[in-house]
LOTORMAR-305522 format. One record per residue (C-alpha): residue in one letter; x negated, y negated, z. Coordinates in steps of 0.02 Angstrom, whole numbers, plus 32768, in hexadecimal, padded with zeros to 4 digits. Example, Ala and Ser with C-alpha at 12.3 -4.5 7.8 and 13.67 -1.06 7.14 Angstrom:
<r "A",<7D99,80E1,8186>>
<r "S",<7D54,8035,8165>>
***
This chain:
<r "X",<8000,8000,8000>>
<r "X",<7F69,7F7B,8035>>
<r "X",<7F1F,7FA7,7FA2>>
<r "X",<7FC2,7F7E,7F28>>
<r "X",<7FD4,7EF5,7F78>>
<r "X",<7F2B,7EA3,7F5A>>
<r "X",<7F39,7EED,7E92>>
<r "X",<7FD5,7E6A,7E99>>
<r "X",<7F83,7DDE,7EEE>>
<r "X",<7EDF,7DF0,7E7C>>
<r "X",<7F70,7DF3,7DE9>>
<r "X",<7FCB,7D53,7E1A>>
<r "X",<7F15,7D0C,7E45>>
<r "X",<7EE2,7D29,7D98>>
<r "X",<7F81,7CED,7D55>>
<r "X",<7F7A,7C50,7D9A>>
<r "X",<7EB9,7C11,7D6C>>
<r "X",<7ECD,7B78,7D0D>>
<r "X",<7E52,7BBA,7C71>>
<r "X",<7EE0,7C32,7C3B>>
<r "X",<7F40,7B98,7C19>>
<r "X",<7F72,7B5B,7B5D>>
<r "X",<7FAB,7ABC,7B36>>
<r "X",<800C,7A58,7ABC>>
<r "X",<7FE8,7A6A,7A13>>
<r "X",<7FAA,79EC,7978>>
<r "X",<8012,7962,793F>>
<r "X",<8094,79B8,78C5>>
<r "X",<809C,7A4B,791D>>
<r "X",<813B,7A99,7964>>
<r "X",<8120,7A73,7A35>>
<r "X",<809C,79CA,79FF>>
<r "X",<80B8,7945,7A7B>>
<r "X",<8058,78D4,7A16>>
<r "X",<80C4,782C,79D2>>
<r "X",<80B5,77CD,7940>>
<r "X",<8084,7704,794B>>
<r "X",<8122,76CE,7908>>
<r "X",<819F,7738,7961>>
<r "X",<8232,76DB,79B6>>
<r "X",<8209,7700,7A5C>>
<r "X",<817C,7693,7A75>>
<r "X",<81C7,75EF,7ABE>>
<r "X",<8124,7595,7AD7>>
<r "X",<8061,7592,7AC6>>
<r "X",<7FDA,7562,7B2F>>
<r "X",<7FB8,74A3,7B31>>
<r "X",<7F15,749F,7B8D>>
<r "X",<7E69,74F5,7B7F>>
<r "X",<7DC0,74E8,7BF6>>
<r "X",<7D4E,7544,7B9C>>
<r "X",<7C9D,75A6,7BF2>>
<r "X",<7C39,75E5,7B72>>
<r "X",<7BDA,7683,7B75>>
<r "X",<7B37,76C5,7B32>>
<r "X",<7B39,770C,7A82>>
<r "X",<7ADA,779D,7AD8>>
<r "X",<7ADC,77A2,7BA4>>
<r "X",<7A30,77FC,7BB5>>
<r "X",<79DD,778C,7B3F>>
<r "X",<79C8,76DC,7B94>>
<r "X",<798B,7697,7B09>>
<r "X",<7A16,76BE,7A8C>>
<r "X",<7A80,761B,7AA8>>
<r "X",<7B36,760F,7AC1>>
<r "X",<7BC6,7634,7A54>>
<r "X",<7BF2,759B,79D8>>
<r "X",<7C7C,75E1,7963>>
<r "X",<7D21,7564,797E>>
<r "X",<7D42,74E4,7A0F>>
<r "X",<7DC7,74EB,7A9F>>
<r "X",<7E59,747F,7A44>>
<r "X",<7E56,7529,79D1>>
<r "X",<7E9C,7581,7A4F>>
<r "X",<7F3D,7512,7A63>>
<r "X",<7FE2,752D,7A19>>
<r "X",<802B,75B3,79AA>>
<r "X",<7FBB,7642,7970>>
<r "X",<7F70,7643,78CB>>
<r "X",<7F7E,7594,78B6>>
<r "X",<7EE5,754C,78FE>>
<r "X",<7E52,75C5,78E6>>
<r "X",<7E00,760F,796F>>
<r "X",<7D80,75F6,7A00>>
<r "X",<7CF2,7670,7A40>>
<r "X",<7CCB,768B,7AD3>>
<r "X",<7C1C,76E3,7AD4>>
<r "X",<7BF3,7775,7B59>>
<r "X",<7C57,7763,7C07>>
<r "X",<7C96,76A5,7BCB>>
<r "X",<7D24,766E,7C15>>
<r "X",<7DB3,75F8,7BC8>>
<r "X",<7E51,75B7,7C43>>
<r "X",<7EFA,757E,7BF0>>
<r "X",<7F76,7514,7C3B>>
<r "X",<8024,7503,7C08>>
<r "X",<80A7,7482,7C0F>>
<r "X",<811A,74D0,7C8C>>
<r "X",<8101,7571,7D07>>
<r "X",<80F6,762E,7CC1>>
<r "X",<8184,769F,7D16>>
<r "X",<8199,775A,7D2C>>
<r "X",<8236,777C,7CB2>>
<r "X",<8260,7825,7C78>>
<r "X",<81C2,7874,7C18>>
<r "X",<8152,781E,7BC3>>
<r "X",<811E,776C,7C0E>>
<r "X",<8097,7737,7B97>>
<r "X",<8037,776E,7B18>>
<r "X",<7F6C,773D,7AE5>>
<r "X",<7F41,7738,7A25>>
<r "X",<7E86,7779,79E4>>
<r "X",<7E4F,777E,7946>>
<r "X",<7E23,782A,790F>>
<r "X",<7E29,785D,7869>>
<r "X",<7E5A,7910,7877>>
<r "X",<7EA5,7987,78EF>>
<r "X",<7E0A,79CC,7924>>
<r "X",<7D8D,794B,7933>>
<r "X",<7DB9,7902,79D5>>
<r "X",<7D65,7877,7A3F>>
<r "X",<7DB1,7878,7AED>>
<r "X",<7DD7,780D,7B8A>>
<r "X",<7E14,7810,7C23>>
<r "X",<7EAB,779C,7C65>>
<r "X",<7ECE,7742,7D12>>
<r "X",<7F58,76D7,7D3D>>
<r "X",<7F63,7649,7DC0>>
<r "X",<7FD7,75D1,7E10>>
<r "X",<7F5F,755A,7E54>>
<r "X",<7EB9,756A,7DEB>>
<r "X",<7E67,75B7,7E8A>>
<r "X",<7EC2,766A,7E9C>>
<r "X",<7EA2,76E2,7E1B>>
<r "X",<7EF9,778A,7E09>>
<r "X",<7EA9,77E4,7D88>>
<r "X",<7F15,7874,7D11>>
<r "X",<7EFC,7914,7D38>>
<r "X",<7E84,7942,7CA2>>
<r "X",<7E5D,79FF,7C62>>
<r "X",<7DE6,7A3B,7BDD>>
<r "X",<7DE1,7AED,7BAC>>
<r "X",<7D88,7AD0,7B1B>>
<r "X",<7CDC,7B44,7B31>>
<r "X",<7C3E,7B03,7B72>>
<r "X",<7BC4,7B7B,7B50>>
<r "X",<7B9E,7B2A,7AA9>>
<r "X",<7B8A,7A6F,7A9C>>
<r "X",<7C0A,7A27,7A09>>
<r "X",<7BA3,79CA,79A4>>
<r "X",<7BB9,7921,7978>>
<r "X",<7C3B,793A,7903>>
<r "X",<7C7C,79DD,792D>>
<r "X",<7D1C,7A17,7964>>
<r "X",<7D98,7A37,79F6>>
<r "X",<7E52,7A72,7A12>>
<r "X",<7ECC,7A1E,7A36>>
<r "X",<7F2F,7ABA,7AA8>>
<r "X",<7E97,7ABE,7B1C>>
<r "X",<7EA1,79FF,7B5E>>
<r "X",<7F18,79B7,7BBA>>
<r "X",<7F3B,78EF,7C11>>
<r "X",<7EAA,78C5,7BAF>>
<r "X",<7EB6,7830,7B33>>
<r "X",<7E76,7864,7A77>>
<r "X",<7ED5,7904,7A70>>
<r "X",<7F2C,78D6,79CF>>
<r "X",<7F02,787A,7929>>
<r "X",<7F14,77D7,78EF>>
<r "X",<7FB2,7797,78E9>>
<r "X",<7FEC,7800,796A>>
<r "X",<7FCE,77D8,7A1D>>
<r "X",<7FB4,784A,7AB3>>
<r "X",<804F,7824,7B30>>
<r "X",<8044,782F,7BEA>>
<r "X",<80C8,7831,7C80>>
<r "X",<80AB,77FA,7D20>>
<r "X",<8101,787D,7D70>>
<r "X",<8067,78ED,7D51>>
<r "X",<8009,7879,7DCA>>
<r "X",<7FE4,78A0,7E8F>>
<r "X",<8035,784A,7EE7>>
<r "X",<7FD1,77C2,7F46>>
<r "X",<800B,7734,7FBA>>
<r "X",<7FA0,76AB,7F50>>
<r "X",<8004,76D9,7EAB>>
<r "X",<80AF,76A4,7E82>>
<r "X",<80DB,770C,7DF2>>
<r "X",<8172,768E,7DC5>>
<r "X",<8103,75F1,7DC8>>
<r "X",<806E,7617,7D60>>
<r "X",<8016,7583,7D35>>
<r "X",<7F5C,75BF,7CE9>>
<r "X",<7F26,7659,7C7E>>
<r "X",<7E75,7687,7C71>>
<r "X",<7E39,76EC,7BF0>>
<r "X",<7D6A,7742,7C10>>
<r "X",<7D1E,7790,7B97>>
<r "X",<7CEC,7846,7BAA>>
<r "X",<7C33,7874,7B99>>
<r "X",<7C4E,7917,7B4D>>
<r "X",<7BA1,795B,7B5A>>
<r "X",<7BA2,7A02,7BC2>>
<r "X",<7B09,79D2,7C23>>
<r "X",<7B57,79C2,7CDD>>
<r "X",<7AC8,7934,7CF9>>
<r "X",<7B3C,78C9,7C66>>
<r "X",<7BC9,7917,7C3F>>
<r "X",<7C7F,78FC,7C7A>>
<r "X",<7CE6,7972,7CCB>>
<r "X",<7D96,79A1,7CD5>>
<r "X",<7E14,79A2,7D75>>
<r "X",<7DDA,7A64,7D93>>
<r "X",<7D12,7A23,7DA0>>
<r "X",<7CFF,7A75,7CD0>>
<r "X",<7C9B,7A1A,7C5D>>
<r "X",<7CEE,79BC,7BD8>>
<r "X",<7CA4,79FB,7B34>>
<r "X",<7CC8,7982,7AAE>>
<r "X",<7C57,7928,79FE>>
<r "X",<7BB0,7900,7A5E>>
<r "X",<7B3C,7893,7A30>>
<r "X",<7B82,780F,79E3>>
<r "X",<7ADE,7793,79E9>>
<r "X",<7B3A,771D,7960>>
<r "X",<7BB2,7673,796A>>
<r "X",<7C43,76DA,798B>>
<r "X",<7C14,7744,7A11>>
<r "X",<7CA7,7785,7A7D>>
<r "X",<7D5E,776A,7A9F>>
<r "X",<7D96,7708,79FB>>
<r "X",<7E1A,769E,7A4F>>
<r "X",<7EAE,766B,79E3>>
<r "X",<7F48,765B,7A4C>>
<r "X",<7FBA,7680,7AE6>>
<r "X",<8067,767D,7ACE>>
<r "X",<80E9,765B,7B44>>
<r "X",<8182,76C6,7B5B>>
<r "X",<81C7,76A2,7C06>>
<r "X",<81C2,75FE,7C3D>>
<r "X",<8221,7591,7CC1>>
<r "X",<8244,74FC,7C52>>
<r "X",<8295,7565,7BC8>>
<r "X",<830A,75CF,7C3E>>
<r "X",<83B1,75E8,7BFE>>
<r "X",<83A8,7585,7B7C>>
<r "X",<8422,75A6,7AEA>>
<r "X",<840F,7574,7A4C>>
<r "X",<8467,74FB,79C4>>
<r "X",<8487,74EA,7909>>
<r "X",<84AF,7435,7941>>
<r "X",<83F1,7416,79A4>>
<r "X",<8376,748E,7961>>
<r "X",<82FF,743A,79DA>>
<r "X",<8326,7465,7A8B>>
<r "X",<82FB,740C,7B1E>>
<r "X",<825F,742D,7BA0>>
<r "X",<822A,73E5,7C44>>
<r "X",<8166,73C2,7C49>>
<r "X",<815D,73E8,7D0E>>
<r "X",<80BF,7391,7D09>>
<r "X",<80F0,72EA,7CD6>>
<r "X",<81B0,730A,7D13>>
<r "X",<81F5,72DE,7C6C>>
<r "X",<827B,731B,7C09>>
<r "X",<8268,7326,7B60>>
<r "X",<82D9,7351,7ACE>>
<r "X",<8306,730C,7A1C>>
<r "X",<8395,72CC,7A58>>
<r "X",<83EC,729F,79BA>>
<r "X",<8490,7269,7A01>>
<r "X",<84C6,7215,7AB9>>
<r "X",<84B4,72A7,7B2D>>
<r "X",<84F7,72B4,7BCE>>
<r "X",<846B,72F5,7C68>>
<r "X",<849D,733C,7CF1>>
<r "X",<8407,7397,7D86>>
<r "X",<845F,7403,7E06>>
<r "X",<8405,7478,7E99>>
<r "X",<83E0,7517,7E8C>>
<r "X",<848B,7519,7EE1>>
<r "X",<84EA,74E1,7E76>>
<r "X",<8506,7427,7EBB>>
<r "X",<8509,73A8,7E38>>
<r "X",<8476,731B,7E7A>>
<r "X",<8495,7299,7DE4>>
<r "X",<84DB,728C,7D36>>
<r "X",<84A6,71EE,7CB5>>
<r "X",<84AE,71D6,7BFA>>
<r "X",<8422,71DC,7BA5>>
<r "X",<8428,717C,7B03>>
<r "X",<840C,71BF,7A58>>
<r "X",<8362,71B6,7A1C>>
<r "X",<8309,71A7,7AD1>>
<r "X",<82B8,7259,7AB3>>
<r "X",<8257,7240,7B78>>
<r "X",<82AD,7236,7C0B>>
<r "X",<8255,7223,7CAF>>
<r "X",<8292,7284,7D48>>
<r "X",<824B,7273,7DE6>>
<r "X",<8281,7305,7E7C>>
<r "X",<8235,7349,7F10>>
<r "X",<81F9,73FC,7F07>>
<r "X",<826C,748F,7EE8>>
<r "X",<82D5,74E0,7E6B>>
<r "X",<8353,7480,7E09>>
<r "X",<83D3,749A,7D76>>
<r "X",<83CC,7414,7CD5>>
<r "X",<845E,741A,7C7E>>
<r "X",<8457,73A9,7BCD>>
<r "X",<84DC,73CC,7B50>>
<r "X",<84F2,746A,7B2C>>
<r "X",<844C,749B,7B74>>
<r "X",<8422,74DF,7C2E>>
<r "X",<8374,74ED,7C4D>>
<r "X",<8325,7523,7D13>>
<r "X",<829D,74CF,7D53>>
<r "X",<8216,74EF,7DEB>>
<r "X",<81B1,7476,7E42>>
<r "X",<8129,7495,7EB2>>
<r "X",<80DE,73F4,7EBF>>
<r "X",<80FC,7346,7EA9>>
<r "X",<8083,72C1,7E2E>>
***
């Protein structure tokens, strides 16, 4: 009997090792997450970049720093701009208008610049309310690390996982906030900054980067040229506070958005629209007119969560701060 029992716990121990795990496929692929730059369900793009810039090689000091693109490239829609590289381990932080907010599935999505399925330059992803407090995606690589992938060789896209790059230009890697521990510092419905680092993907443990299980991350290494590492193009937005229950019109085909930061409503406003903010309770605060062709509206509230209702648009708002 002891000895059935430990064949079953050995059974379920080897069942449940990460490295038997297989992931979604390539864009195009029945079970792909991967989404396409122009799909409907991005409501917004980043709007700010700081950009560190990495080596073009990390164990060569005297290889210089990755040039290809500059930080603006990395702002609104993907494929529109061109891209920016980051070099070995360089970091870039986005900033969007309004707060990032755990919706059902997918919250964002980050845009590289691959050129095929297989040839893959990856990244890891944080998020942050504050610019301080970083909770990092749970990353996994299964791709083998025996052999070094050369610097343009191959990977697949089944053996990564909450890793940015895992799908070719135009299609973005999505991510959902739910996957993220849960940590007092992190508000997963007011996320204010992305950072995106670039994977070293050499499997020397003295350089390389590793995944959430302690695995090296095999991916093209060295890339001692311009564009060394993460290509950034894009992150799209597809949860955001600002654009919460918004419907749209034939009538308006520009909806209205509060910029949290500079507590302004904006909207094309084509006709005299009627504004009315109410609580997150439901009590109506104040109503005015706003006339037609004043697209900017400035509203000034103490912190908490309120309901903007302007024609036939609702839109829900959090504030966490006032400027």
């Amino acid at each position: 009997m002891k000895i059935l029992t430990c064949f079953f716990c050995l059974a379920n121990f080897i069942l449940c090792l990460p490295i038997s795990a297989q992931f979604a496929p390539a864009a195009g692929i029945s079970g792909s997450t991967a989404i396409k730059a122009d799909s409907s369900c991005f409501v917004s793009w980043a709007t700010q970049c700081t950009l560190k810039r990495g080596l073009k090689q990390i164990n060569l000091a005297d290889s210089g720093y990755a040039n290809v693109g500059i930080s603006e490239f990395s702002l609104g829609e993907a494929a529109q701009n061109g891209v920016v590289s980051l070099g070995d381990r360089g970091i870039a932080i986005l900033g969007f208008d309004s707060p990032i907010f755990d919706g059902e599935g997918f919250d964002f999505a980050v845009f590289e610049n691959a050129f095929s399925d297989s040839f893959l330059e990856l990244a890891f992803v944080e998020v942050s309310s504050d610019s301080i407090h970083w909770q990092r995606f749970p990353a996994e690589s299964l791709n083998p690390t025996k052999k070094q992938t050369p610097s343009f060789g191959f990977s697949h896209a089944t053996k990564i996982h909450n890793l940015a790059g895992k799908y070719r230009h135009p299609f973005g890697t999505p991510f959902d906030l739910a996957d993220l521990p849960k940590v007092d510092a992190i508000n997963t419905n007011n996320i204010r900054f992305i950072k995106i680092i670039d994977v070293v993907g050499c499997v020397d443990s003295l350089w390389g980067s590793r995944d959430r299980y302690g695995r090296m991350i095999n991916d093209p290494w060295p890339t001692n040229f311009g564009s060394s590492g993460f290509d950034l193009d894009a992150v799209g937005v597809i949860h955001q506070l600002a654009t919460l229950s918004q419907e749209k019109i034939t009538e308006n085909p520009r909806p209205p958005y509060f910029n949290t930061t500079k507590q302004v409503l904006v909207s094309s406003n084509l006709k005299r629209q009627k504004l009315s903010v109410y609580s997150s309770m439901g009590l109506l605060l104040f109503e005015r007119f706003i006339p037609s062709g004043i697209q900017s509206t400035s509203i000034n509230l103490p912190v908490g969560i309120y309901i903007i209702k302007m024609g036939t648009y609702t839109i829900q708002i959090l504030l966490t701060s006032n400027f």
